[in-house]
C-alpha positions in Angstrom: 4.4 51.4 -39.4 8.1 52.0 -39.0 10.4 49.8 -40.8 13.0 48.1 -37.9 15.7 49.0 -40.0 14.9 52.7 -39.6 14.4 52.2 -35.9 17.5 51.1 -35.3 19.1 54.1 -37.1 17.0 56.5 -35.0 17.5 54.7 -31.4 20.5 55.7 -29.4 22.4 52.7 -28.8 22.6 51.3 -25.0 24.5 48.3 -25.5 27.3 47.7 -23.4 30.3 50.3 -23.9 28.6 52.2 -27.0 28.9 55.4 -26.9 25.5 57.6 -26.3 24.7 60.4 -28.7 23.6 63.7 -26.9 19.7 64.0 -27.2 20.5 67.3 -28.8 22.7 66.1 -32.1 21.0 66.0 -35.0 19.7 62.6 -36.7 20.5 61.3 -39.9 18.1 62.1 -42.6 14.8 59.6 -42.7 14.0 57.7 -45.3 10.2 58.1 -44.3 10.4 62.5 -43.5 8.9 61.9 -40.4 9.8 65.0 -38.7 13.4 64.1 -37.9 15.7 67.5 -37.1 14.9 67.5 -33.2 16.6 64.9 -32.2 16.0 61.1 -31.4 13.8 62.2 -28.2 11.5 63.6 -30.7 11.5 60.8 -33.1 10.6 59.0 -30.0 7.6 60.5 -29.0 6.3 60.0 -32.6 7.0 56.3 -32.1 4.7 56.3 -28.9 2.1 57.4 -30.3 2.0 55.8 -33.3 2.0 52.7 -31.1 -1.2 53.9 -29.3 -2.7 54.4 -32.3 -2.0 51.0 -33.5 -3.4 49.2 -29.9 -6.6 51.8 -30.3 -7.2 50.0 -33.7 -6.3 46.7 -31.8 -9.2 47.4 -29.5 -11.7 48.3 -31.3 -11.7 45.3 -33.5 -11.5 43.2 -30.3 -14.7 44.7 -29.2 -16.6 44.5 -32.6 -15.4 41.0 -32.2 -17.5 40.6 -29.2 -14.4 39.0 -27.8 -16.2 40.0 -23.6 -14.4 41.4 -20.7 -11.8 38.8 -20.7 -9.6 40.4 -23.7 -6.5 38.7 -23.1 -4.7 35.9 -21.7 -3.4 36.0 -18.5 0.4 34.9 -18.4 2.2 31.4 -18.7 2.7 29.7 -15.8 6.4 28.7 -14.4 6.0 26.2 -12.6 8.2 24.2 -9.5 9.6 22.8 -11.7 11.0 25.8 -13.6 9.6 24.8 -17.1 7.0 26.7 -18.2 3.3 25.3 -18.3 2.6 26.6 -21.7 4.6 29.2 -23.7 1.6 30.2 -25.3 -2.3 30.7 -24.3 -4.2 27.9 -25.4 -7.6 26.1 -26.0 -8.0 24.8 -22.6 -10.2 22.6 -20.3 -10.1 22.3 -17.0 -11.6 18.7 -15.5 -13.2 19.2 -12.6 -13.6 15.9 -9.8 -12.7 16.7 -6.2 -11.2 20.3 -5.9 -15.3 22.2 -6.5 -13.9 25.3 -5.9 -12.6 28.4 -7.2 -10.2 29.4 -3.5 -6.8 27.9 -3.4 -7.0 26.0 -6.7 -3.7 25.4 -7.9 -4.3 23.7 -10.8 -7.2 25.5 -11.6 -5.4 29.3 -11.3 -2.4 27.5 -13.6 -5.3 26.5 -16.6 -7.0 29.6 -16.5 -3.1 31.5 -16.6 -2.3 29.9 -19.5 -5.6 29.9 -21.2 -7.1 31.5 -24.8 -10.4 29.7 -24.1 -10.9 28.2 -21.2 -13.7 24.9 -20.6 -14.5 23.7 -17.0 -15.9 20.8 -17.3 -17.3 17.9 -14.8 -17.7 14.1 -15.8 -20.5 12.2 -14.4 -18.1 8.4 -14.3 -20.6 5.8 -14.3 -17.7 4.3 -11.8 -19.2 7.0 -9.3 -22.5 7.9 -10.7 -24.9 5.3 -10.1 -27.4 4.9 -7.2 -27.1 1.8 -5.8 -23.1 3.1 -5.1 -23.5 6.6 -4.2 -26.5 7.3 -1.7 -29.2 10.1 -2.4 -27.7 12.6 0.4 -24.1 12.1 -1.1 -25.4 12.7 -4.4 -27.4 16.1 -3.7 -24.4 17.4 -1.8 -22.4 17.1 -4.8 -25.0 18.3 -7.1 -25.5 21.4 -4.4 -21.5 22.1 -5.0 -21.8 21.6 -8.8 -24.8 24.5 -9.3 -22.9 26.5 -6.9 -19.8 26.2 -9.1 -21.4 26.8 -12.0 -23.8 29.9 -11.0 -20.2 31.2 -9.7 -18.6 30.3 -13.4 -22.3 32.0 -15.2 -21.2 35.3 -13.2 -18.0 35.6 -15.0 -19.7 34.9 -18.6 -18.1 31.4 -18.4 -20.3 28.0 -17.2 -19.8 24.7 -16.3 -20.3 21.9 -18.7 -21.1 18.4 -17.5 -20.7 15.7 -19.2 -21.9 12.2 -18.9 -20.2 8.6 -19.2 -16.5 7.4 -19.4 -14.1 10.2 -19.1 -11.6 7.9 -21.6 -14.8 8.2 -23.9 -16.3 11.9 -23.3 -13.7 13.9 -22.9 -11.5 13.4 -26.3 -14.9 14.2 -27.9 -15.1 17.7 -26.8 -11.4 17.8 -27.2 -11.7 17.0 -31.1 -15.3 19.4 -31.1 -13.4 22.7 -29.3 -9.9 22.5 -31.0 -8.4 21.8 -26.9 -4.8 22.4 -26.8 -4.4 22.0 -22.9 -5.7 19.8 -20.7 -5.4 20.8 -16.8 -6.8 18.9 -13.8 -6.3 18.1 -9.6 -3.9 15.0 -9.1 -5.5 12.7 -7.2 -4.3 9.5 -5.4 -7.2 6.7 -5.4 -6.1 3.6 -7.2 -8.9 3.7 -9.5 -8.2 7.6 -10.6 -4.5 7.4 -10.9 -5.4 4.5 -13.5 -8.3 7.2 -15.8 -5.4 9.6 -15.1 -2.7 7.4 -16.9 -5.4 6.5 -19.5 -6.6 10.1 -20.5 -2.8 11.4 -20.4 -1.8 9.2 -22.9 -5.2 9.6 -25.1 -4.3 13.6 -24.9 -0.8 13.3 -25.3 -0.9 11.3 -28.9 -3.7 13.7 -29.8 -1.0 16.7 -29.3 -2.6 17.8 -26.4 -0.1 19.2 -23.3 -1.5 17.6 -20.0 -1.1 19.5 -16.2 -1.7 18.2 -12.8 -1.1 19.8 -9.6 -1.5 18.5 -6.1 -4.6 20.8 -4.0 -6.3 18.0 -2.5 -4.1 17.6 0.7 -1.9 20.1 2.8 1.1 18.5 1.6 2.1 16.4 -1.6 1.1 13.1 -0.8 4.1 11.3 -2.9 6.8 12.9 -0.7 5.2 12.0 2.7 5.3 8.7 0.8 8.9 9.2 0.0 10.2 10.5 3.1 9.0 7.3 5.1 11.5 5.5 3.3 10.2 2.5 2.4 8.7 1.7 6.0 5.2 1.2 6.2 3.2 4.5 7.4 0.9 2.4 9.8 2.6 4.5 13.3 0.8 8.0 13.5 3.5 9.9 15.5 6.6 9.0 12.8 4.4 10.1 10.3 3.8 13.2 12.0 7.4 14.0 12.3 8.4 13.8 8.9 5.2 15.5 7.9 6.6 18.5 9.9 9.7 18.2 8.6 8.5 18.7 5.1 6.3 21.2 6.0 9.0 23.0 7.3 11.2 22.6 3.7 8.0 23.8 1.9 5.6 26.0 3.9 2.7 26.5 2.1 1.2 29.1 -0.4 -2.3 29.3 -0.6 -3.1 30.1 -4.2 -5.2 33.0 -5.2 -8.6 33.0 -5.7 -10.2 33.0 -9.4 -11.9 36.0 -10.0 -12.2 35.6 -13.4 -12.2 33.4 -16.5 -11.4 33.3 -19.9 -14.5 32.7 -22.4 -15.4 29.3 -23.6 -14.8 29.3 -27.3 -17.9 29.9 -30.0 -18.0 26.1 -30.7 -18.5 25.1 -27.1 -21.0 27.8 -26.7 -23.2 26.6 -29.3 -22.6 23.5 -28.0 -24.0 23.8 -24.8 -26.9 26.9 -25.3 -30.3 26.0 -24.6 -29.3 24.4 -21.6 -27.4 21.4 -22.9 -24.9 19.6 -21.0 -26.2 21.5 -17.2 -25.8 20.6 -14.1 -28.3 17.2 -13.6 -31.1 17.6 -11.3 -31.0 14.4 -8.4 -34.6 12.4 -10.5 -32.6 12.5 -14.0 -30.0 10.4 -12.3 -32.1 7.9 -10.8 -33.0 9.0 -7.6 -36.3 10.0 -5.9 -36.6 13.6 -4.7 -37.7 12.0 -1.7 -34.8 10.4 -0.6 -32.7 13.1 0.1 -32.8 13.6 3.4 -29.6 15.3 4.7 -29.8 18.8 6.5 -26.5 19.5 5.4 -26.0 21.4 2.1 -23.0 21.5 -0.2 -21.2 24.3 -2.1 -18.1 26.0 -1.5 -20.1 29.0 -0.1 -21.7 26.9 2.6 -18.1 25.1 3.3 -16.6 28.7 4.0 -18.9 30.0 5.9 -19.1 27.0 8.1 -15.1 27.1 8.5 -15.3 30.5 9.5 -18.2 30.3 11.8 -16.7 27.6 13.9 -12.7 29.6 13.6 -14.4 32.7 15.3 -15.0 30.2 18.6 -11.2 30.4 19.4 -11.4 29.0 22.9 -13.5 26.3 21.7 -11.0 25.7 19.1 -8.2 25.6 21.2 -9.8 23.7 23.7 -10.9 21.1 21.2 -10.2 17.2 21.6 -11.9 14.4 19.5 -12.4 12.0 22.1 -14.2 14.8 24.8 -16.7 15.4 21.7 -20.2 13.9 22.2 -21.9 11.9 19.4 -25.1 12.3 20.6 -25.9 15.8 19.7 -28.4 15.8 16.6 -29.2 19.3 16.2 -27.0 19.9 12.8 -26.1 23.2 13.4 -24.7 22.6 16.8 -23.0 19.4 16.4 -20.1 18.9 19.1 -17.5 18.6 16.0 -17.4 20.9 12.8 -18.6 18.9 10.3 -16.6 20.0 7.9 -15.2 16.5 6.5 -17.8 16.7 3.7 -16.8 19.9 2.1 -13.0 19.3 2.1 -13.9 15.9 1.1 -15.4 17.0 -1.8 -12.9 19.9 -2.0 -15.6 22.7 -1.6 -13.3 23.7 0.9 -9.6 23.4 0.9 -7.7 21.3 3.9 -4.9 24.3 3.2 -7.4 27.0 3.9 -8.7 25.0 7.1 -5.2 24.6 7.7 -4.2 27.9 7.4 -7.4 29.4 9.0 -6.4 27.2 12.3 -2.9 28.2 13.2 -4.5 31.5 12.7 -6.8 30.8 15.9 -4.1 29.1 17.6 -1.5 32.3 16.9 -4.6 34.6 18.6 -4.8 32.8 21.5 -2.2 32.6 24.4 -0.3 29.8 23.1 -1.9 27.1 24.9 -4.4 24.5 22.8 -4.6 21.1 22.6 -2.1 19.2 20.6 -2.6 16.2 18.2 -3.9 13.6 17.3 -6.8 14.4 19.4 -6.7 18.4 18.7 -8.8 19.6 15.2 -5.5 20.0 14.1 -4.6 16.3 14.8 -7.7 15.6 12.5 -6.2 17.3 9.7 -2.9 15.6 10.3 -4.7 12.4 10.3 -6.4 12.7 7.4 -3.2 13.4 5.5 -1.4 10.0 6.9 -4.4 7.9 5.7 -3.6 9.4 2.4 -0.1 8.7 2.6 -0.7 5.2 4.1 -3.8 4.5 1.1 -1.1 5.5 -1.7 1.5 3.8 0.0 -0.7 0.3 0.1 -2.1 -1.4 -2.9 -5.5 -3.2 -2.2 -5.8 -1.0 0.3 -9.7 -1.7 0.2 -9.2 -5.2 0.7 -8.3 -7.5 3.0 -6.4 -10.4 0.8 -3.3 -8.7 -1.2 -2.9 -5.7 1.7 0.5 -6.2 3.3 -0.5 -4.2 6.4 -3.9 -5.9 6.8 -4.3 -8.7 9.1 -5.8 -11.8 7.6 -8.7 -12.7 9.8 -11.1 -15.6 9.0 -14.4 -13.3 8.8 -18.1 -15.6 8.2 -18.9 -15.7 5.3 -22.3 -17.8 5.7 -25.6 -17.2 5.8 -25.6 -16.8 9.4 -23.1 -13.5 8.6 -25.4 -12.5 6.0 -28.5 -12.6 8.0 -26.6 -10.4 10.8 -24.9 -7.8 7.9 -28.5 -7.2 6.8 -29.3 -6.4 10.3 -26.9 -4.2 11.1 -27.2 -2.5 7.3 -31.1 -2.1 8.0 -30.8 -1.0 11.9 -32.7 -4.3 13.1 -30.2 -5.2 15.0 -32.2 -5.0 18.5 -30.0 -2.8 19.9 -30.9 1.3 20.2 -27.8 2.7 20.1 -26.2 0.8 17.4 -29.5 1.1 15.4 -30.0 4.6 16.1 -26.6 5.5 14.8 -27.2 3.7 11.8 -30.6 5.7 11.4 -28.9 9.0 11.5 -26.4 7.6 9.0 -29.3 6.9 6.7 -31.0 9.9 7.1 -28.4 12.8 7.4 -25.5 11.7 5.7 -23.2 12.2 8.8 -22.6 10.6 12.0 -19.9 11.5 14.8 -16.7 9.2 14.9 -17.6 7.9 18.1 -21.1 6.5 16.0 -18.5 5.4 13.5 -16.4 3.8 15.8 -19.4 1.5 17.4 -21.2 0.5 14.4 -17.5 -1.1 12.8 -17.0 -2.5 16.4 -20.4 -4.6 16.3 -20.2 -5.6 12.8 -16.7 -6.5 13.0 -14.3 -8.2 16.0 -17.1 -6.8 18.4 -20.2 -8.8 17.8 -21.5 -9.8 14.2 -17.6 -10.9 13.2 -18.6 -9.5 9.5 -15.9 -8.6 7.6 -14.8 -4.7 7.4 -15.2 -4.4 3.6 -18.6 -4.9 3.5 -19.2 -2.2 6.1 -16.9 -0.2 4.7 -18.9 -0.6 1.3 -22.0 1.0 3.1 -20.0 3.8 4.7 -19.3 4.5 1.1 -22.7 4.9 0.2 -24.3 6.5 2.9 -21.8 9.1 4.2 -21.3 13.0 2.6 -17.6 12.6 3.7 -16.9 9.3 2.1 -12.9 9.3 1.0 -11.4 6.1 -0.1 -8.2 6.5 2.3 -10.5 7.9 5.1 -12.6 5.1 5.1 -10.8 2.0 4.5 -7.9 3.2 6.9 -10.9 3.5 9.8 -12.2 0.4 9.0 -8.8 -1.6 8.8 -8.3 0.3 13.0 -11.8 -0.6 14.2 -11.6 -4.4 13.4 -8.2 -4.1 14.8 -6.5 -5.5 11.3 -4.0 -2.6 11.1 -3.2 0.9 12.7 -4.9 -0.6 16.0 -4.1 -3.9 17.5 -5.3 -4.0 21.1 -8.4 -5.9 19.8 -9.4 -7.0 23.7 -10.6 -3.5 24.0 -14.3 -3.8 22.8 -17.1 -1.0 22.5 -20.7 -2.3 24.1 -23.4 -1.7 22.3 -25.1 -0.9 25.9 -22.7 1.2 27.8 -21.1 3.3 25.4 -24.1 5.2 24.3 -25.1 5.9 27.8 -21.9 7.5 28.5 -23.0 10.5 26.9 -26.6 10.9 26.7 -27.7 8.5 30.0 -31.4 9.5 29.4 -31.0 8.1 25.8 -32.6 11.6 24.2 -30.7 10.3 20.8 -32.0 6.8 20.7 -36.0 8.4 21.0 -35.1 11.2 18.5 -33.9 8.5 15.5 -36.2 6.0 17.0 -39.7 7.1 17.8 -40.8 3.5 18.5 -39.1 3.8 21.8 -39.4 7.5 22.3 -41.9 6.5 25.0 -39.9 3.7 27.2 -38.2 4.8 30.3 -34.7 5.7 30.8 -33.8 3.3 32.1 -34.8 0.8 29.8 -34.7 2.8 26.7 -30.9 1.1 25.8 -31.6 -2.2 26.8 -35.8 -2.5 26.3 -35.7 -5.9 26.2 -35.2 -6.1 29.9 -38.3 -4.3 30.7 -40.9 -5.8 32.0 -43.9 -6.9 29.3 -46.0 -4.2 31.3 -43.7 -1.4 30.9 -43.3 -2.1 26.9 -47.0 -2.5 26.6 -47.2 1.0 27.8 -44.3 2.6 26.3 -46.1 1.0 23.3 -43.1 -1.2 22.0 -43.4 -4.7 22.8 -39.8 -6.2 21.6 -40.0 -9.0 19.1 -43.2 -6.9 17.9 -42.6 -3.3 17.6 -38.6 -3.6 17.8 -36.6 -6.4 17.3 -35.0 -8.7 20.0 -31.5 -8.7 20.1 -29.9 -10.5 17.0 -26.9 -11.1 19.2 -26.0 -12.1 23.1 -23.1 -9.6 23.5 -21.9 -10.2 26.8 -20.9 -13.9 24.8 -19.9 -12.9 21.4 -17.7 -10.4 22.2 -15.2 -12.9 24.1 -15.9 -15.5 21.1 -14.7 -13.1 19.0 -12.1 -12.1 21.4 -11.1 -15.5 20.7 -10.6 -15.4 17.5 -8.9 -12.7 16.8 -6.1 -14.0 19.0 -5.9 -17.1 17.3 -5.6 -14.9 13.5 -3.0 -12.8 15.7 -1.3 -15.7 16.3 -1.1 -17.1 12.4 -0.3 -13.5 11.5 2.8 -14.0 13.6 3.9 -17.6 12.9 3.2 -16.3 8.8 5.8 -13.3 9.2 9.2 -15.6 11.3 7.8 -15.1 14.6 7.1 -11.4 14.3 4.5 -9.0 14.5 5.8 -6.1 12.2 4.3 -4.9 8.9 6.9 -6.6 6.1 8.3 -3.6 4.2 5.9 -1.0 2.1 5.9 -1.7 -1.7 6.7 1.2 -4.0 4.2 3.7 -4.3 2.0 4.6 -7.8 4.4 7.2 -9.6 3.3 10.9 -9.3 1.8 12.3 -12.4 4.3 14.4 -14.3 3.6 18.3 -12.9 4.7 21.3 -14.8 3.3 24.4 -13.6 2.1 25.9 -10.5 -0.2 28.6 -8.8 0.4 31.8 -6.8 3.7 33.5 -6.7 5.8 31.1 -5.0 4.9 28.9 -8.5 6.4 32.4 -10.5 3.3 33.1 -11.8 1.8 36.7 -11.8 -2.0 36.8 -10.0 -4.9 37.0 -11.5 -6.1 40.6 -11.7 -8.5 41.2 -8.5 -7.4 38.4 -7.4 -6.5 37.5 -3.5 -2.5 37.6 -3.1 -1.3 34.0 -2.2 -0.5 32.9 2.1 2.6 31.7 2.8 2.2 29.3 5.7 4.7 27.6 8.2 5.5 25.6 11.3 5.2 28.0 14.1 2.5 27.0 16.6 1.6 24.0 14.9 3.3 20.7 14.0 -2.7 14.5 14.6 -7.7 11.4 16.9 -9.1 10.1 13.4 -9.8 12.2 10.4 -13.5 10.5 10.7 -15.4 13.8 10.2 
């Protein structure tokens, strides 16, 4: 060790205007006799090295320490903001809900930057973990991502640690348990989540705790789509777009880099958790039977990837792609006439910036001609983010009563509608097509938007005049790629209460299906009662005569149920009706038809920090560089799938 004060005497000044000694003049006498009388070039080199010597001892002790390969923390984050996520490395955990990955994980590469220690950790919320709200296949996908995750995390000496119960309750424990400086999560926009957000933020903050959000869930941040609609309700698809392009074009993207590696978790969380404590739940331990999983699809960020990348090698396909051309008969899962690939984003195994990215990439290849939104894939991706806008824009935007864009209809609430719900919830409705569409639901998980489209028709303004909550409510359940935005807005177009308003334009529970598969190969496949009755019976068997069901051996009223509805009647009933709620809507608002002005949007959490290099923070060692992405040859019909 060198006192500073015998540095300084020994270093040839280079502040501004001093005047340089030459390398060859002769140094003052050291206090210390370190070999002084060549120069202060020589006296340099003895500083060097006795600084190697010092970070050899550093070394060693770090290794006797048994500190593993990650020996240092990686650097502070600067975020958009400017300010600095943390000046220095912390105790950190990183909560994981939606963004299961480790590609393109803002928030994620910004923890594990500033980071000592580092925690990932997944919640179980009873408010999402419980059977009779989240269906088996939903369930196992998610539990698919989560071993995924972790075996991913267990490669780079780290894990994931799941926890179970309230976050508000769980998460301060480990908090107190680990010594957690830093808390770093996904923002995310659901009503219910920005709530636990607001709740846990102020539990950390008055524990001392510094809190981080980024946005990764969308392409673009969902509060300034909000903001740069200006107060107008988003409800109108091509404005939307427009000022979505516009921001994109402020802010093109950067695809963050991929985590490579992690700091360790610190000695008290690894006691905590050996022996297997705190894994990832098996689908029984939650409530569910093994049995009832029934989906063909798996989760994982892996499988997301790979399917992206299989279906963005297809480039005429891709370019030639439009929504409403798709068929939703096709029941082979790996060759469905869409990608399928609403699930993984949806759970954010994959991100919608990737997919985003990875698309203009197949539309720059080709010869500039592809289909253009809303009905091209990248008109999915476009819709999916103006249902978010819309959702975050809208409070009660699961409900009919308190939704300012929602038109108040008068749906049954008797018996009668109860009787028909439970129909059409249990695929008795005596229809093929709308029952086989709700079979494949059941079983797989996933059904094409055009199956989406006619099962809220018939339960809706179409036939059973059921409200759209309810079914909504089972979409929740039942599908992989259930998103509270997503779900509600589709609902709120089908029943013609918002988005959609030309509610004399009705799907038939007859025709439709026979558009696309006329020899009703999907109705037999998800309904083997009839997999024997002609074609040309097989959508409407109830017309066939008592001989030919005898034979095909389904006898309707026996074997299948009769019809719980006359359509041909109900339809223009409900036709009816909706004119006359049209009507009220109208007289309600001073004669006029128009949306009254959106309220205020939930405040953004506070960000501070970023990810990549347009953030200013450096990569990850090993890690992928970050993608810059614009405009050109891009900027869209639902974001159902």
């Amino acid at each position: 060790h060198v006192p500073k004060r015998h540095r300084r005497l020994h270093s040839c000044s280079r502040s501004s205007g001093a005047q340089q000694r030459s390398p060859s003049a002769p140094c003052p006498p050291h206090p210390l006799s370190l070999v002084c009388s060549g120069g202060c070039r020589q006296f340099g080199k003895i500083l060097t090295r006795l600084r190697l010597l010092r970070l050899c001892f550093v070394l060693v002790a770090l290794s006797a320490s048994g500190a593993g390969a990650f020996q240092a923390p990686l650097p502070a984050t600067v975020g958009i903001s400017g300010v600095a996520m943390a000046a220095k490395a912390g105790n950190t955990v990183y909560w994981f809900r939606k963004a299961l990955r480790l590609h393109d994980n803002p928030s994620l590469v910004s923890a594990i930057k500033a980071s000592k220690t580092f925690h990932p950790v997944f919640c179980v919320d009873p408010k999402f973990g419980q059977s009779d709200k989240v269906g088996a296949n939903r369930m196992s996908f998610l539990l698919e991502t989560l071993e995924e995750l972790d075996a991913s995390l267990r490669a780079m000496d780290s894990r994931l640690i799941v926890l179970h119960g309230d976050p508000c309750v769980e998460l301060p424990k480990v908090w107190d348990e680990w010594g957690v400086s830093h808390l770093c999560f996904e923002k995310d926009t659901e009503p219910y989540s920005i709530q636990r957000d607001a709740a846990i933020t102020d539990l950390a903050t008055k524990k001392g705790i510094t809190v981080h959000s980024e946005v990764g869930h969308t392409i673009l941040d969902p509060w300034e789509t909000v903001a740069a609609a200006k107060g107008k309700p988003i409800i109108t698809y091509q404005p939307f777009v427009n000022n979505w392009k516009a921001l994109l074009k402020m802010k093109p993207l950067v695809i963050a880099e991929t985590v490579e590696r992690v700091p360790p978790l610190s000695d008290a969380a690894r006691k905590q958790v050996s022996g297997g404590k705190m894994d990832v739940p098996s689908l029984v331990s939650l409530g569910y039977k093994a049995s009832e999983k029934t989906t063909p699809f798996k989760g994982g960020e892996k499988e997301g990837l790979k399917r992206l990348q299989r279906y963005m090698q297809r480039t005429q396909w891709v370019a030639k792609f439009e929504k409403p051309k798709s068929a939703p008969t096709v029941f082979d899962p790996e060759e469905r006439s869409t990608t399928v690939l609403s699930p993984y984003v949806t759970f954010g195994c994959l991100s919608s910036r990737v997919f985003w990215h990875e698309l203009m990439a197949v539309y720059a290849r080709g010869d500039g001609k592809h289909s253009q939104p809303p009905v091209s894939l990248e008109g999915q991706l476009l819709w999916r983010e103006f249902y978010y806008a819309s959702a975050l824009q809208t409070p009660h935007f699961d409900k009919m009563e308190g939704n300012t864009i929602c038109r108040q209809i008068p749906w049954a609430e008797d018996e009668a509608a109860q009787v028909r719900f439970e129909a059409w919830r249990d695929a008795k409705t005596g229809f093929p097509w709308i029952d086989a569409c709700m079979i494949q639901l059941k079983q797989e998980g996933h059904i094409h938007h055009l199956a989406r489209h006619a099962l809220a028709c018939f339960l809706t303004r179409g036939d059973l005049w059921v409200s759209w909550e309810r079914g909504a409510k089972v979409f929740d359940e039942l599908l992989l790629d259930a998103d509270f935005a997503l779900n509600n807005g589709n609902w709120m177009w089908l029943s013609a209460s918002c988005y959609f308003y030309q509610y004399f334009r009705c799907y038939s529970p007859v025709a439709f299906g026979k558009h696309t598969d006329p020899d009703g190969t999907f109705i037999k496949h998800y309904l083997p009662v009839l997999k024997d009755m002609p074609s040309k019976y097989v959508f409407e068997p109830w017309k066939a005569p008592l001989e030919v069901q005898k034979k095909a051996g389904c006898v309707v009223g026996t074997d299948y149920p009769k019809p719980i509805v006359q359509h041909e009647i109900v339809s223009k009933e409900n036709m009816g009706k909706m004119s006359k709620a049209y009507e009220a809507h109208k007289l309600a608002n001073g004669g006029s038809n128009a949306a009254p002005p959106a309220q205020k949007a939930p405040a953004a959490p506070k960000a501070v920090g970023g990810a990549g290099k347009a953030a200013g923070g450096a990569a990850a060692k090993g890690a992928v560089k970050g993608k810059t992405v614009g405009t050109k040859g891009a900027v869209g019909k639902r974001a159902s799938e």
